[in-house]
MARDOMAR-211173 format. One record per residue (C-alpha): residue number from 1; y, z, x; residue in one letter. Coordinates in steps of 0.001 Angstrom, whole numbers. Layout:
// MARDOMAR-211173
n_yy_zz_xx_res
NUM_Y_Z_X_a
...
// end
This chain:
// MARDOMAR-211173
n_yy_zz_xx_res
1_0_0_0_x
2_3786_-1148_1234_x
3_7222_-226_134_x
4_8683_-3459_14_x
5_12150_-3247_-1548_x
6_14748_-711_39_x
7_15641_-240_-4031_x
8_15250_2975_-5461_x
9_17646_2828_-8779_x
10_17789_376_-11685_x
11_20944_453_-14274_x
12_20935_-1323_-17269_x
13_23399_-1990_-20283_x
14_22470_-758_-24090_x
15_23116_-3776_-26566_x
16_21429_-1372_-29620_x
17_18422_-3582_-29521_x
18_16596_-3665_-26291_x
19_13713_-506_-25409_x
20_11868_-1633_-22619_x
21_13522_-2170_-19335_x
22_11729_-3333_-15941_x
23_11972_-1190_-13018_x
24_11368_-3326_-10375_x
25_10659_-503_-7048_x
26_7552_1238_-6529_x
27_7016_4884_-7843_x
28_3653_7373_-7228_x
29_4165_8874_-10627_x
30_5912_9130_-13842_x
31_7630_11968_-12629_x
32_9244_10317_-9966_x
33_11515_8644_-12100_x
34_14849_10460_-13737_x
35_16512_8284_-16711_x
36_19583_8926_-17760_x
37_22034_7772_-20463_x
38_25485_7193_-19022_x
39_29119_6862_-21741_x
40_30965_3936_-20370_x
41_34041_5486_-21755_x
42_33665_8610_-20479_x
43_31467_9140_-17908_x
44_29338_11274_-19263_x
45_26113_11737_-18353_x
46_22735_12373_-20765_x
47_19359_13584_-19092_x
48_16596_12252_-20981_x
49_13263_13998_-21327_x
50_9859_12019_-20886_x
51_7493_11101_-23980_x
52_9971_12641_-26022_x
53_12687_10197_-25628_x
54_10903_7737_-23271_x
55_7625_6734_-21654_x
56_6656_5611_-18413_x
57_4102_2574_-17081_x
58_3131_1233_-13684_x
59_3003_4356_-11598_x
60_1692_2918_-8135_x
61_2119_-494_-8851_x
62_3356_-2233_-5749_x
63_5513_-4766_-8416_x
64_7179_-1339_-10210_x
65_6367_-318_-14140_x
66_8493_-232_-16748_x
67_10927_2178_-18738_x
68_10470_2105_-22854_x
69_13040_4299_-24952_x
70_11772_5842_-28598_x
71_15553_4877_-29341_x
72_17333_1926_-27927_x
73_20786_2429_-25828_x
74_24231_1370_-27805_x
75_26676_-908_-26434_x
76_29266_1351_-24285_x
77_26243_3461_-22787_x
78_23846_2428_-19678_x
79_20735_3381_-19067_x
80_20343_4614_-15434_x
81_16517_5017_-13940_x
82_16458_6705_-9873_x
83_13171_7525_-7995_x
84_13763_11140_-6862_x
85_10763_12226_-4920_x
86_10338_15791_-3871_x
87_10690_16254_-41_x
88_7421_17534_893_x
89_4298_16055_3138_x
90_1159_17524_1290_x
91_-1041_14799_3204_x
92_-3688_16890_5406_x
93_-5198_14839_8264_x
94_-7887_17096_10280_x
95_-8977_17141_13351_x
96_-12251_14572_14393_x
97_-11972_13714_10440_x
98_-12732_9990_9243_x
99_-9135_7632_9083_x
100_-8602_6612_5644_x
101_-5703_3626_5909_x
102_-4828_3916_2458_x
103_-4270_7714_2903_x
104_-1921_7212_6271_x
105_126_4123_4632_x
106_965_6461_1072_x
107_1956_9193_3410_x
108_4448_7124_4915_x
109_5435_5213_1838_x
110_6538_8931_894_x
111_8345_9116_3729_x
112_10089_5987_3186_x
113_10984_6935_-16_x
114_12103_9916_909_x
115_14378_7995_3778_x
116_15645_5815_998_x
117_16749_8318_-1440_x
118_18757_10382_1114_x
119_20655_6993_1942_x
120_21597_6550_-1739_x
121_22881_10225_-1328_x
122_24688_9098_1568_x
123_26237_6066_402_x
124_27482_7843_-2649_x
125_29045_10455_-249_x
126_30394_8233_1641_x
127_32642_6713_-1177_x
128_33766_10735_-1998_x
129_34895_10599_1834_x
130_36874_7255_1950_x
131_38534_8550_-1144_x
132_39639_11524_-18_x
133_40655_9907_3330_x
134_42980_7592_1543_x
135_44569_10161_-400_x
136_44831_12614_2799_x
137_46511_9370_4279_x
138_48982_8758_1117_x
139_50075_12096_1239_x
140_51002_12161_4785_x
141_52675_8694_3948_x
142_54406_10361_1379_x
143_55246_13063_3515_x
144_56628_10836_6091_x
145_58769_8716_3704_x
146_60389_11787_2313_x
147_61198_12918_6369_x
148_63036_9532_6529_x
149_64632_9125_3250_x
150_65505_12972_3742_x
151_67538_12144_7405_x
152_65098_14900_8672_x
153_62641_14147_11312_x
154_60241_17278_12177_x
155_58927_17614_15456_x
156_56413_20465_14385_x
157_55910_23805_15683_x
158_58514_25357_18214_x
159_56946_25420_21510_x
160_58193_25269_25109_x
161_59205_21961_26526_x
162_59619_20287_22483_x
163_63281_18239_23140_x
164_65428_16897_20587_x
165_67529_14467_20718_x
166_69126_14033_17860_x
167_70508_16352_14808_x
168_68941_15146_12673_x
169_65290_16150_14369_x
170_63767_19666_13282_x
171_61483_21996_14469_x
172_59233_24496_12417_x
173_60028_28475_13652_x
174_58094_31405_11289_x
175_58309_29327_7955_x
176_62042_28112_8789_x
177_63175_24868_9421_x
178_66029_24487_12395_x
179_68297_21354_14018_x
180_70162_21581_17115_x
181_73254_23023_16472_x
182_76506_20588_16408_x
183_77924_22539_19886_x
184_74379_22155_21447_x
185_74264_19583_24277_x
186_71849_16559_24029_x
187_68714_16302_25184_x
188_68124_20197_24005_x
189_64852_21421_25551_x
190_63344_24158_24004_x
191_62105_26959_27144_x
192_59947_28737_25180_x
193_61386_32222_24931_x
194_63029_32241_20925_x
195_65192_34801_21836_x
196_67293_32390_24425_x
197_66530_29223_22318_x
198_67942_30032_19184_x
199_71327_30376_20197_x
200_71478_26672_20147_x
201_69774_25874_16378_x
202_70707_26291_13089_x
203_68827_26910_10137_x
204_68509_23600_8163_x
205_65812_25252_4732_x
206_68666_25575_2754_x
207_69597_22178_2964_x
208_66222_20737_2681_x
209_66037_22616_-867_x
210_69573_20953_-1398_x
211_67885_17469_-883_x
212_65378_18542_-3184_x
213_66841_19827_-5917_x
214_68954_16767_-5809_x
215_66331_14367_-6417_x
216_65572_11807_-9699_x
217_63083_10640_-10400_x
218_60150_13052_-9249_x
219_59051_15166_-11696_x
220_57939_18314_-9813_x
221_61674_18218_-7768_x
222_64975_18285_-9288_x
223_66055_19721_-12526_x
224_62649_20985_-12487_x
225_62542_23557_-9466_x
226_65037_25813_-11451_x
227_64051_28276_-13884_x
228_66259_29144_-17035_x
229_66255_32139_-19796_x
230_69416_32245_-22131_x
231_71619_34989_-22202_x
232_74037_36462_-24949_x
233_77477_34950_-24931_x
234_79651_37415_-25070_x
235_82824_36258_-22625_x
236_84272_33013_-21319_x
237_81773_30344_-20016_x
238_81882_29945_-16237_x
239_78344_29239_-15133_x
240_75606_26526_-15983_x
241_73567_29645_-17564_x
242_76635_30627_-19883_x
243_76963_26451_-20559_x
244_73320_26071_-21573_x
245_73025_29258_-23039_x
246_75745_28216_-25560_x
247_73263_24777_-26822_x
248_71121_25008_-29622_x
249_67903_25926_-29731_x
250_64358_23727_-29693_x
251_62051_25273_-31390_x
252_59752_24135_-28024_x
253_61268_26729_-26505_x
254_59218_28926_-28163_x
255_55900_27510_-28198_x
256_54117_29402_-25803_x
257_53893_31566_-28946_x
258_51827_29426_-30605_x
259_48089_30352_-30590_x
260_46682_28424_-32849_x
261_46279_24933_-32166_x
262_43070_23081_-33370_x
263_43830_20381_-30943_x
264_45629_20661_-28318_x
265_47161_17284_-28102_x
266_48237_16896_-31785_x
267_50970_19773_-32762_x
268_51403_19069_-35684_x
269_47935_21161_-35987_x
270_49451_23731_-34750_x
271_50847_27097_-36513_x
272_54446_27035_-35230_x
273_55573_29851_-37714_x
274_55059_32165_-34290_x
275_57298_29511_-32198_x
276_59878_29677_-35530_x
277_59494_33617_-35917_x
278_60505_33702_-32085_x
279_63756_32003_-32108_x
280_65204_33930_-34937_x
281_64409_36888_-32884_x
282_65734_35546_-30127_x
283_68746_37948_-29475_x
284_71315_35247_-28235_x
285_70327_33221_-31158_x
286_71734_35039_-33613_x
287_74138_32205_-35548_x
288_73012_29592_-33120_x
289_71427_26607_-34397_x
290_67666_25745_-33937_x
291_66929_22099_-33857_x
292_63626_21452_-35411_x
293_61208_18716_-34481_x
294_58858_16620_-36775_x
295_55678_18036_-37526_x
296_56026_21833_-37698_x
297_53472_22934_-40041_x
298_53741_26478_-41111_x
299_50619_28221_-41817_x
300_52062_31636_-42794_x
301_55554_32775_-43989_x
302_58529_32767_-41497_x
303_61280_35689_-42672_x
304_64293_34563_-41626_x
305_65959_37846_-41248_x
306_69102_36481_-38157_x
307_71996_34214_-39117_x
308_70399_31329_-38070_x
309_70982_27563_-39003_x
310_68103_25106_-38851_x
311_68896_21286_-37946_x
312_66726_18628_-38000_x
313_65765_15324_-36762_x
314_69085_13478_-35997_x
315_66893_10238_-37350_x
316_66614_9877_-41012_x
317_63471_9778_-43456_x
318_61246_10475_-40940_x
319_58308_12708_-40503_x
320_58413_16642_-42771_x
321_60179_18790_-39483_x
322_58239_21510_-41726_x
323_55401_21782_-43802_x
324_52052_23693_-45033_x
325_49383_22643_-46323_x
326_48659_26387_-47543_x
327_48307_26879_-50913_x
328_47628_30607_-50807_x
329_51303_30695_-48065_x
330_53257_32090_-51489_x
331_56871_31754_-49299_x
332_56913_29325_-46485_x
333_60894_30732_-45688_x
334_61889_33620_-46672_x
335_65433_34486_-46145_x
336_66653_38382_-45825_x
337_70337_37744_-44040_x
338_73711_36541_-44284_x
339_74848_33597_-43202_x
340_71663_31348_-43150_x
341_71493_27646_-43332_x
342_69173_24655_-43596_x
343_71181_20951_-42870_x
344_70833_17838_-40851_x
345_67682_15954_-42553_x
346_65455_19267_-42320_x
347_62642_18317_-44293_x
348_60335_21047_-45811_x
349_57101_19883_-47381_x
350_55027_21821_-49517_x
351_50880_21121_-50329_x
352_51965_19515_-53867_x
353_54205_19842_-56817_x
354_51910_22227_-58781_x
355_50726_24500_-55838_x
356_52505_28255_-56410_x
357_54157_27635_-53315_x
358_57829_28110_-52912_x
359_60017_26223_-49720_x
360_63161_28719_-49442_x
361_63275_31849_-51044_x
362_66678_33482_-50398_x
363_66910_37329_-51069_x
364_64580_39582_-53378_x
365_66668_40608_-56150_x
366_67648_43927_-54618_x
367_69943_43264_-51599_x
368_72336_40541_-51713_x
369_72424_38113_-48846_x
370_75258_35834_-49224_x
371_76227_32934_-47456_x
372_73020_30958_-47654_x
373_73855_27100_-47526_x
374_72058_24045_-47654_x
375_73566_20899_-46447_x
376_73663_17101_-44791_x
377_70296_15812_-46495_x
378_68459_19047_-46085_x
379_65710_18575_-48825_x
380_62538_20690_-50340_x
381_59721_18771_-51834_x
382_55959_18761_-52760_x
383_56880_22599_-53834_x
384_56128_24923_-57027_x
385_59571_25965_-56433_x
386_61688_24250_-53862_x
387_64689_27192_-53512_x
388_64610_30178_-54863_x
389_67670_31631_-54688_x
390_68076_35334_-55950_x
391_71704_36438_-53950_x
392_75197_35015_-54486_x
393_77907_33174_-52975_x
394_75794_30186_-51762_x
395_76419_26737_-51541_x
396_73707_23524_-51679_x
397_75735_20727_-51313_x
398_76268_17458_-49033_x
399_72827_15335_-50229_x
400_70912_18252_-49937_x
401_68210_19081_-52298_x
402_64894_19238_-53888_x
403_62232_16281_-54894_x
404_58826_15999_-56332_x
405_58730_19787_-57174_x
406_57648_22112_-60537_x
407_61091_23778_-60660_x
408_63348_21823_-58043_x
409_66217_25068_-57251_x
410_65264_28462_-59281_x
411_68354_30714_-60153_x
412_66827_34370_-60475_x
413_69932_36690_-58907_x
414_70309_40272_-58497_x
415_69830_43168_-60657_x
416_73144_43745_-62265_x
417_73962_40938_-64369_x
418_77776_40968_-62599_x
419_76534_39628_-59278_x
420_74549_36974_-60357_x
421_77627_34656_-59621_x
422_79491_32186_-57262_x
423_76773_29613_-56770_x
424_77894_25791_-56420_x
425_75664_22931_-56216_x
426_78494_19950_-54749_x
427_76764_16740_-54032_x
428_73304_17910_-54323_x
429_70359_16424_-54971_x
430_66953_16979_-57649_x
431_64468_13986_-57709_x
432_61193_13747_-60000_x
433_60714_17380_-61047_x
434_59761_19397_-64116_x
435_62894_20737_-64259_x
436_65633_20294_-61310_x
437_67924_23575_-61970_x
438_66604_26488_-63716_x
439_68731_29479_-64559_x
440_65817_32382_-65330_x
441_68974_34921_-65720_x
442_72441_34794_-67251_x
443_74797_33127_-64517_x
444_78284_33690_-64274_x
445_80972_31738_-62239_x
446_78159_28703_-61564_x
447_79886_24922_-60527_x
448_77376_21786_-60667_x
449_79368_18992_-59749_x
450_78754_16116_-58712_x
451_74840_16196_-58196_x
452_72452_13286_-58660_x
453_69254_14433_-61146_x
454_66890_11970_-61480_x
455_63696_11462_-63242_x
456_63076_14972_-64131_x
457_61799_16564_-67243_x
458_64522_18902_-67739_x
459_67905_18397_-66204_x
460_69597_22318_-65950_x
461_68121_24802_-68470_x
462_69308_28068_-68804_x
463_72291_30669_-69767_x
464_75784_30032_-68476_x
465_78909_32118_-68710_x
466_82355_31397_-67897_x
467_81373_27969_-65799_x
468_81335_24688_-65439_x
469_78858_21694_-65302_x
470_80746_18311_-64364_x
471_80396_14979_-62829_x
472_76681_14976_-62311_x
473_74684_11817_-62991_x
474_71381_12197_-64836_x
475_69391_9242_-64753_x
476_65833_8208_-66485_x
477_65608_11983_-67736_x
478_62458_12541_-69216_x
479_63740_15588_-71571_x
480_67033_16939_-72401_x
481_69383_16661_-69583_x
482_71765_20139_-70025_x
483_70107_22671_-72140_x
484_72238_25775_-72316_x
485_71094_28959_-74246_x
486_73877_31976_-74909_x
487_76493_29990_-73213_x
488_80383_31109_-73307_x
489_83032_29616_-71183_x
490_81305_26976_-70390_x
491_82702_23341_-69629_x
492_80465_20251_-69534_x
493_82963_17500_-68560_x
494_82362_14172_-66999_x
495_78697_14072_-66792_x
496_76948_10196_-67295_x
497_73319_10839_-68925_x
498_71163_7915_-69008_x
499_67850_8617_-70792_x
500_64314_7435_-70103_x
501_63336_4287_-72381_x
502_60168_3555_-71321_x
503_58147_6854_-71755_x
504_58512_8025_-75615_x
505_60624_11360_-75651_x
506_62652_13250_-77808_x
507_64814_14942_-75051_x
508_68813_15489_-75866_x
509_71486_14277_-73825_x
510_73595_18052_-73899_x
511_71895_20676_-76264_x
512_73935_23968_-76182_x
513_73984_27479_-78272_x
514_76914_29335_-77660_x
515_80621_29881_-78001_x
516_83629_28502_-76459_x
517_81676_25427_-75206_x
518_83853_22841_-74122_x
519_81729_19420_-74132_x
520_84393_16288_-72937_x
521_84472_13260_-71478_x
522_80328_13060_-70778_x
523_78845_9035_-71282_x
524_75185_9658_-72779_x
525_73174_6354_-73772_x
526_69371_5840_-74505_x
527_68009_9079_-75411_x
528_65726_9760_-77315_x
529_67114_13001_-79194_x
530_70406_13960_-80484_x
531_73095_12843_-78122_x
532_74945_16021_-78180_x
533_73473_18802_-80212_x
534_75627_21856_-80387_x
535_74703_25091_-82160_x
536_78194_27012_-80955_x
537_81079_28449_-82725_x
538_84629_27927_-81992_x
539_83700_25061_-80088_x
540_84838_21581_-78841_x
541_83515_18175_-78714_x
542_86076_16146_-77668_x
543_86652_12211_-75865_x
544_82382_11694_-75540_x
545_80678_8404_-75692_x
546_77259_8542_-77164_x
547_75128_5041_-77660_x
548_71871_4523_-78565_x
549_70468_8157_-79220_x
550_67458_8092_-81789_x
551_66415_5835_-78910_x
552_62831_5594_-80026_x
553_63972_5616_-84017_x
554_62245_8359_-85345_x
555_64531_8829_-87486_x
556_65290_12146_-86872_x
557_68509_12295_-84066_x
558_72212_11504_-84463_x
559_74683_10753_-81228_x
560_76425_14009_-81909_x
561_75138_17102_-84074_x
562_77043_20344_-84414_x
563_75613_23213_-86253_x
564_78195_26403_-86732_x
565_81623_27760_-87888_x
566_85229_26967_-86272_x
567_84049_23585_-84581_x
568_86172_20739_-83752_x
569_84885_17261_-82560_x
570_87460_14954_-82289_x
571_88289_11377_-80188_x
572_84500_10927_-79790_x
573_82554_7426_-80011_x
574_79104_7969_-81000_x
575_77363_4862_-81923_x
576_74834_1906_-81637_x
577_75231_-709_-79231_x
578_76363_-4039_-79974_x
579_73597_-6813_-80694_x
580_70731_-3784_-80393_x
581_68556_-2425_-82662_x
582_70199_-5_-85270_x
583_69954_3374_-83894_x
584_71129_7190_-84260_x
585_70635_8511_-87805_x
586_74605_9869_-88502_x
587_77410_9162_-85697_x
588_78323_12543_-86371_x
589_76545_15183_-88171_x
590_77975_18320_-89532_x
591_75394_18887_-92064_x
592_74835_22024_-90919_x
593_78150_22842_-89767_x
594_80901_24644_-91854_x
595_84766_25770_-91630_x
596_85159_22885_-88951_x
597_86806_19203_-88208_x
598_85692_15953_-87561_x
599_88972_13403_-86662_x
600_89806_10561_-84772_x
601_86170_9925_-83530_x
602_84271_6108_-84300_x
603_81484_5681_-85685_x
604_80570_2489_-86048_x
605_77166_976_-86525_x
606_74745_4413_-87647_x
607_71670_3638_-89155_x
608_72243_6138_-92558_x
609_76112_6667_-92324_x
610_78725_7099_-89728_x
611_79132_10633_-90795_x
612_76814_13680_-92204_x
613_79914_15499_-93619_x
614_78158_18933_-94841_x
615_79924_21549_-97057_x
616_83285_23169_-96350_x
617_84515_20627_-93581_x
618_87782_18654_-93123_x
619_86709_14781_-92337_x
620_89545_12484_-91648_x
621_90928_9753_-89539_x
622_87416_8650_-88152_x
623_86516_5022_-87752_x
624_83587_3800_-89195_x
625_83642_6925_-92144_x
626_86459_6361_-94603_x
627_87286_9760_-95744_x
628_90912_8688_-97193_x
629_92387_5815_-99122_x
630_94771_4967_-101493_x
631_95537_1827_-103669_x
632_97251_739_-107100_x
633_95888_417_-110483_x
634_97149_-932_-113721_x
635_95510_-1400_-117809_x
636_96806_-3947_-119546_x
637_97297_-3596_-123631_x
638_94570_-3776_-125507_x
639_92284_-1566_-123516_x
640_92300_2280_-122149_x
641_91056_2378_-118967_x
642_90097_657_-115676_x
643_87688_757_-113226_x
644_88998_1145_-109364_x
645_86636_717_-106013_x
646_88150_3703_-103747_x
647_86170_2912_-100612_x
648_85573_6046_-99506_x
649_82494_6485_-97139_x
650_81255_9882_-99556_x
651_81143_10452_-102967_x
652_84383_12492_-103881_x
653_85077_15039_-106609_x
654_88035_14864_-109106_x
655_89724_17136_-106601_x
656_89932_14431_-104024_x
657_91980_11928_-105931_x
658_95046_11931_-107603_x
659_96771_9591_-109657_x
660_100541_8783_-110511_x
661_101702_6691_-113623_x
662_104432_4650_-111828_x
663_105896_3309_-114883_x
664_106593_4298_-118949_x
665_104463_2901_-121776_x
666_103426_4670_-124910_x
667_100293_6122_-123591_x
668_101154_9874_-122972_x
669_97893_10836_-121484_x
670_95484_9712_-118157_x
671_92079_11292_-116444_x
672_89476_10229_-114264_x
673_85740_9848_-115215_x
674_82587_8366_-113768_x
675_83033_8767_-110197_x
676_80560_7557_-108481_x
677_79592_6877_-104157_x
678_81949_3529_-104961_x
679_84207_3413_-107620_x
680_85899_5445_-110304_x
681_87825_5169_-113750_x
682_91240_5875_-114716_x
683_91299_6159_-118802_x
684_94768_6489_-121261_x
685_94588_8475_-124053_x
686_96226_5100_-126063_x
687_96491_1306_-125839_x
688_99204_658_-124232_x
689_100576_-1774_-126740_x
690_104256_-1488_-125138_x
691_103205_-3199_-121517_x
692_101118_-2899_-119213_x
693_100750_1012_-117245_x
694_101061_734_-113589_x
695_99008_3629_-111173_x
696_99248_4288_-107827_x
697_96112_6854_-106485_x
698_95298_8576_-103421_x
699_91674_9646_-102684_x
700_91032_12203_-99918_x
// end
């Protein structure tokens, strides 16, 4: 038997199909061979186990044997088969015995194996050591080219008879660097003895570390050698500390707090509520502003209990720079001090809009932290509740606001019914929620102006004293827009509501109980309740537009309804739009309303009438409902009475009209009889034989 190849490992690649693989080099046994499964991508390497993954044939076989798998390699892994032979001689040739060849030749086919192997160990070492030769020689190249870029050439260790020649050579002295100093005389030949040498060097370290903190570009020199931890500000700024201690905050600052991360290279599995929790606590944060990264999820709740503002990403409709996706998280921000704001496109995400889980929650009910803002696109959404505010003297204005939550900003306040007050929403925002505003207490001293409410179910619900709700735009509302219970004081002026018309609702534009409501100037179309429906006293409804209410004719909804004593509604328009369907059951209706007026409004175009007038009412000068008119009326001789059309757009009483004979005949005697919803009749007690008797009448 030979060993005639000097191979002793076979490598072959997986294609998912193929289980039997040559191995072309001789091996004693099975066990000679080690197979292996090796991840292209990684590197990895898999020891298989014999008959349980694989079998072995051809041990001895000068030609080789062959490998087969039980389960075939994929593509991206290769199957890698070595001879490993143990390194022992367990032939035993004795003394005067017989000479078997075949016995002497496998004893040294071992060996060659054996000589074999150890050169594939070799060779492989040998590629470790020209490696690390070439990087020991790129280092000292690197080395060298920072000595010349540097204008500092080192001559090593100090050592008698070392000469420089030149400043800007150095020599190496107890871990200090040193040049010839600029009185020395050149040539400078070092004797030996330190204590006569160094009167003619200088100490060049410091300016080595000048050259390196001076450098761009490398990221381990530079900026990067010097260490930084903020400090209070409490005087004027001199030094780069006091300069960068004044900057806002990143919340990476901080995240060496952070111990949970899931994976390591993704943070945005990472609980930064830690990271957060730090830099509110940081003491020379307190009202400095933390900027606030995308992807912050927050796994329990933060308490913000510093003066603190949070900015976000300075690029728009990005990624949430906050969210959870913990249902059970109750609070994700709970604010207990002054002075607190969320602004700049800080975007807190909840797990969905009918989790229990609330974005901001500012104050308890029992101390009152005032001051809280929201601002600049700041916006809650995919929240139960997106702000909970339970304080006063706050502000959510400047595009801020909630979307895509249950209840989109939650008005609770404090104990005493007096300082629930001073809130203004200015320019905010409420998009696709159940209900955008919700007052759960009596508010006092509450502004809403100029907000956008979109697409929500209810608009602002809730009761209102001595405030005002103006300017807003509601748009596709699925419900009533303003629904005020126990209201007084209150002024809803300027508003535009624009209902929903494609989902069926019966939502009002403005429905309000109360007193000394003032409801002017608002332009409501399309909805699919009463336009205005006011159950107030000693109220007014003055200069509105109303169009298209009834919107889905149920026959049920005027444009404006007022129910209650000492109301006036007066300049309105409250109609159906031209060339549409016949809408809104009364332009106005006062059915239910007594001791108040109705004048100067139009109503043009109702489906029953332009005006409901009720009981105990004064109706008049309203176009569209004729309440007064007057005319002339005459009977000839020969008959005692005539019939005259008064036009009137109700059915009066005798009370309401009046007649004057404007001329004398021999009839002494007139009445009125058979009024009816058109027309009535003015009778003479004789023929006026004499001529003809002239009227005049007034109905009113």
């Amino acid at each position: 038997m030979t060993v005639q190849t000097s191979t002793s490992t076979a490598s072959f690649a997986g294609n998912g199909v193929t289980t039997i693989f040559p191995v072309g080099f001789k091996f004693n046994s099975a066990g000679d061979l080690v197979v292996s499964l090796i991840d292209d991508a990684t590197a990895g390497v898999l020891p298989l186990t014999i008959n349980s993954q694989y079998t072995v044939s051809g041990s001895g076989g000068e030609a080789g044997g062959s490998v087969t798998l039980i389960t075939p390699p994929e593509t991206g892994q290769t199957l890698s088969v070595r001879r490993v032979v143990d390194l022992l001689q367990l032939t035993d040739l004795r003394n005067q015995g017989k000479f078997f060849a075949e016995v002497h030749e496998d004893a040294l086919d071992l060996l060659t194996m054996i000589d074999q192997q150890q050169q594939d160990e070799l060779d492989v070492m040998g590629g470790v050591v020209a490696e690390a030769a070439a990087t020991a020689a790129e280092m000292v190249a690197r080395q060298e080219s920072f000595e010349v870029s540097s204008g500092y050439v080192d001559l090593g260790a100090y050592a008698g008879g070392l000469t420089l020649t030149a400043l800007n050579q150095v020599l190496s002295y107890s871990g200090e660097l040193y040049r010839a100093s600029a009185s020395a005389v050149l040539p400078l030949t070092m004797s030996g003895v330190w204590a006569t040498d160094s009167a003619s060097l200088v100490a060049v370290g410091d300016a080595v570390l000048r050259q390196d903190l001076g450098a761009s570009g490398d990221p381990l020199r530079g900026a990067s050698m010097v260490a930084f931890s903020r400090n209070a500000i409490t005087s004027a700024i001199t030094s780069v500390r006091g300069m960068l201690s004044a900057q806002e905050f990143s919340l990476w600052e901080f995240a060496g707090e952070i111990t949970d991360k899931p994976a390591l290279n993704d943070h945005t599995t990472w609980d930064w509520a830690p990271a957060v929790t730090a830099a509110i606590q940081a003491p020379s944060a307190v009202g400095h502003t933390i900027r606030v990264h995308e992807g912050c999820q927050i796994k329990s709740t933060v308490v913000v209990d510093r003066s603190v503002r949070f900015v976000g990403s300075p690029y728009k409709y990005v990624k949430s720079s906050f969210f959870t996706l913990n249902e059970t998280i109750g609070v994700m921000f709970d604010v207990q001090a002054h002075y607190v704001s969320f602004g700049d496109d800080v975007f807190i995400e909840g797990p969905g809009k009918t989790s229990s889980v609330t974005g901001i929650r500012v104050g308890d009910g029992l101390v009152n932290w005032d001051m809280f803002t929201m601002s600049r696109n700041a916006t809650v959404f995919k929240c139960g509740v997106g702000v909970e505010i339970n304080t006063q003297n706050w502000e959510i204005g400047s595009s801020s606001g909630a979307s895509t939550c249950n209840v989109g900003f939650k008005l609770g306040g404090l104990a005493a019914s007096n300082d629930r007050r001073n809130g203004y929403f200015n320019s905010a925002r409420a998009h696709s929620c159940g209900t955008a505003i919700q007052l759960t207490q009596q508010w006092q001293a509450l502004a809403i102006v100029g907000c956008d409410i979109s697409s929500c179910s209810i608009g602002i619900s809730g009761a209102l004293v001595r405030s005002v709700i103006g300017n807003n735009v509601f748009f596709n509302g699925l419900g009533t827009d303003i629904n005020l219970t126990a209201a007084q004081s209150v002024a809803i002026v300027g508003n535009q509501i624009n209902g929903d018309t494609v989902t069926t609702n019966y939502g009002h534009g403005i429905a309000v109980t109360g007193s000394y409501v003032t409801i002017s100037g608002n332009a409501i179309s399309n909805k699919g309740g009463h336009g205005i429906f006011a159950t107030t006293a000693t109220s007014s409804i003055c200069g509105n537009t109303v169009v298209d209410s009834d919107f889905f004719n149920s026959l049920a909804f005027s444009g404006i309804k007022v129910k209650g004593a000492g109301n006036i509604t007066s300049g309105n328009v409250s109609r159906t739009s031209s060339g549409g369907a016949t809408r809104q059951l009364y332009g106005i209706e006062y059915g239910e309303a007594t001791d108040s007026i109705a004048c100067g409004n139009y109503v043009q175009g109702n489906k029953t009438a332009g005006i409901l007038p009720g009981t105990g009412n004064k109706i008049y000068g309203n176009s569209g409902y004729a309440t007064e008119n007057k005319g002339t009326a005459s009977i000839a001789p020969g008959s005692t009475s005539v019939v005259v059309t008064h036009g009137l757009s109700f059915t009066p009483t005798a009370a309401d009209i009046s007649i004057v004979a404007t001329n004398s005949t021999n009839a002494a005697k007139w009445w009125i009889s058979n009024i009816t919803a058109t027309q009535f009749t003015i009778n003479v007690n004789v023929d006026p034989s004499t001529g003809t008797q002239f009227f005049g009448w007034n109905a009113r």
